[in-house]
C-alpha positions as CSV (number, residue, x, y, z in Angstrom):
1,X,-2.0,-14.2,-29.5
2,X,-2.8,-16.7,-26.9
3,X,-0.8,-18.4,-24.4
4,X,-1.3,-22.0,-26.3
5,X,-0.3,-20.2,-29.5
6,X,-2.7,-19.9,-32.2
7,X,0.0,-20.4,-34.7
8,X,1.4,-23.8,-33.8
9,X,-2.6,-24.6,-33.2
10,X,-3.1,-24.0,-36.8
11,X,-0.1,-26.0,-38.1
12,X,-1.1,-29.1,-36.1
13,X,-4.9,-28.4,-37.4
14,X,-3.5,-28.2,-41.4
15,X,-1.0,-31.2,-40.9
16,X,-3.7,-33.3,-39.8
17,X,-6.0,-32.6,-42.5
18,X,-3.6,-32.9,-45.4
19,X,-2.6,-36.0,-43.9
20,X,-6.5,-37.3,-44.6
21,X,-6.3,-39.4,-48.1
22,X,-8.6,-37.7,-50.3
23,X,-7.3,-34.2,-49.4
24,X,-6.2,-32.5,-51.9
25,X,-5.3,-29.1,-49.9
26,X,-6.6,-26.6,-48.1
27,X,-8.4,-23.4,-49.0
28,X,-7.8,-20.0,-48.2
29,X,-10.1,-18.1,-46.8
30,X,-11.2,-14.7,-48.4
31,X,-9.4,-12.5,-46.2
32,X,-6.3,-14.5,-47.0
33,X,-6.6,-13.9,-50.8
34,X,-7.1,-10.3,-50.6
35,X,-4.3,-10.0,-48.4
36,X,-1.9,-12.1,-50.8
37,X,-2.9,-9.7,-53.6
38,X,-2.8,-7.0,-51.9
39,X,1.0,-7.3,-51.0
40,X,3.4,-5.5,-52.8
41,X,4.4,-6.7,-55.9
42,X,7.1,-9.3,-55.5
43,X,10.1,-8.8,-57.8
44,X,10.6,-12.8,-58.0
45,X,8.9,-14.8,-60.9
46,X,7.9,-17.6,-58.2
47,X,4.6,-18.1,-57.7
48,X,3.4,-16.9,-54.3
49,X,2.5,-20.0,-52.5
50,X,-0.5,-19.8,-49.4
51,X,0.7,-21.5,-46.4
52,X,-1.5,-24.1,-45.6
53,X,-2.7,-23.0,-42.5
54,X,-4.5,-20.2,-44.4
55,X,-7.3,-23.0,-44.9
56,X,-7.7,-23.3,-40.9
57,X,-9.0,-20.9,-38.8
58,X,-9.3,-21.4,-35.0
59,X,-11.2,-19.2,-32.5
60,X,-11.9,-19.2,-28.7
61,X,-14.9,-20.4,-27.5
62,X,-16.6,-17.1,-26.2
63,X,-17.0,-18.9,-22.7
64,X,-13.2,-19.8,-22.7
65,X,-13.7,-23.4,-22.5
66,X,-12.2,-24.6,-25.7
67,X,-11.8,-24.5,-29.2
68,X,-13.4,-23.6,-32.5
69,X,-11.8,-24.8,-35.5
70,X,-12.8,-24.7,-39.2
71,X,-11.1,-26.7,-41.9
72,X,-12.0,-25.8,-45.8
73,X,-10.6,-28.5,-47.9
74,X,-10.3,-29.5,-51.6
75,X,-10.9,-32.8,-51.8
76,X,-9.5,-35.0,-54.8
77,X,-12.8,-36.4,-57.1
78,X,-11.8,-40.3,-56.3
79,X,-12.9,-39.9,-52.9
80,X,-16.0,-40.2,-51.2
81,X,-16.7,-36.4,-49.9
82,X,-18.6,-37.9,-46.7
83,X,-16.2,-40.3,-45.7
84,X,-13.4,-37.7,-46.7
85,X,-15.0,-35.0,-44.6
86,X,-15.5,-37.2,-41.3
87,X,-12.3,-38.6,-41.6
88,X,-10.6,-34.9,-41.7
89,X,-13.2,-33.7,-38.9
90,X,-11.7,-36.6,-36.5
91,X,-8.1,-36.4,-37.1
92,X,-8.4,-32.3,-36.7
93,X,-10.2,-32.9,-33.5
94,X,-7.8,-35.5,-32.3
95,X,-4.3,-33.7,-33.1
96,X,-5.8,-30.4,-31.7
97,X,-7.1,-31.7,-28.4
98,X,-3.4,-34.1,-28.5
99,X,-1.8,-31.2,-29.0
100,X,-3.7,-28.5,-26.2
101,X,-3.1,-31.5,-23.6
102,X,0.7,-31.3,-24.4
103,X,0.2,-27.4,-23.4
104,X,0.5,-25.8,-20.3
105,X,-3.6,-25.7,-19.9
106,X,-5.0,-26.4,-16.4
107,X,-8.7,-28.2,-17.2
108,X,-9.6,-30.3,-19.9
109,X,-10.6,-28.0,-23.4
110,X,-13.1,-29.3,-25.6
111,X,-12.4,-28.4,-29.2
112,X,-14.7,-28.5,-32.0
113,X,-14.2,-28.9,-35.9
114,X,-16.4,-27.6,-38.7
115,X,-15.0,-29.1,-42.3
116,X,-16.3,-27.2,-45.3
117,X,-15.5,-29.2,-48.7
118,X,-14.9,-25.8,-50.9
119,X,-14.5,-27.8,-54.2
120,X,-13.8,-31.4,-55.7
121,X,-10.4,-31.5,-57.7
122,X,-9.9,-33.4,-60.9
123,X,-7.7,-35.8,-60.8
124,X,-4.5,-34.3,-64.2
125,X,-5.3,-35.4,-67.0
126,X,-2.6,-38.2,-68.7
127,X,-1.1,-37.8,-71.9
């Protein structure tokens, strides 16, 4: 854990991109999934829900001047996937620098955003 929290870094991240029209949600990565099943069984009959900030994943820059951050959305079919994606990718990068300038940090932190579109969801069916 870092001193600008890495938590909080990921909730701003996810809020921003669901906040995107044309995002569906976020996906979990791998890692996340096989952890989720993993767990011990749960003795509710709720459905275990993934937090979205199991679709962002955010990493120092090796050099320690900023910020790597990847967003895996679902986006919803009625969208264009493009327009989606670059939309996501500039409200990520906006809330995340936003939110590191609010933090105690001493020189200005670039942050960079990779969006990966993991799927295009159908719009439910109407009866």
């Amino acid at each position: 854990m870092t001193a600008t929290g890495t938590p909080t870094l990921l909730g701003v991240a996810a809020e921003a991109a669901l906040a995107v029209p044309g995002v569906a949600g976020l996906q979990p990565r791998l890692a996340h999934c096989l952890a989720a099943a993993a767990a011990p069984t749960r003795t509710d009959t709720a459905p275990h829900r993934m937090p979205p900030e199991a679709g962002i994943r955010a990493d120092r820059a090796p050099d320690g001047s900023g910020w790597r951050i990847e967003v895996r959305c679902v986006l919803a079919e009625d969208h264009r996937a493009l327009d989606t994606a670059r939309n996501v990718h500039d409200r990520v990068r906006t809330a995340v620098s936003s939110h590191l300038a609010t933090q105690d940090v001493a020189k200005p932190v670039t942050v960079t955003v990779a969006v990966t579109v993991t799927r295009i969801a159908a719009r439910p069916a109407t009866a």
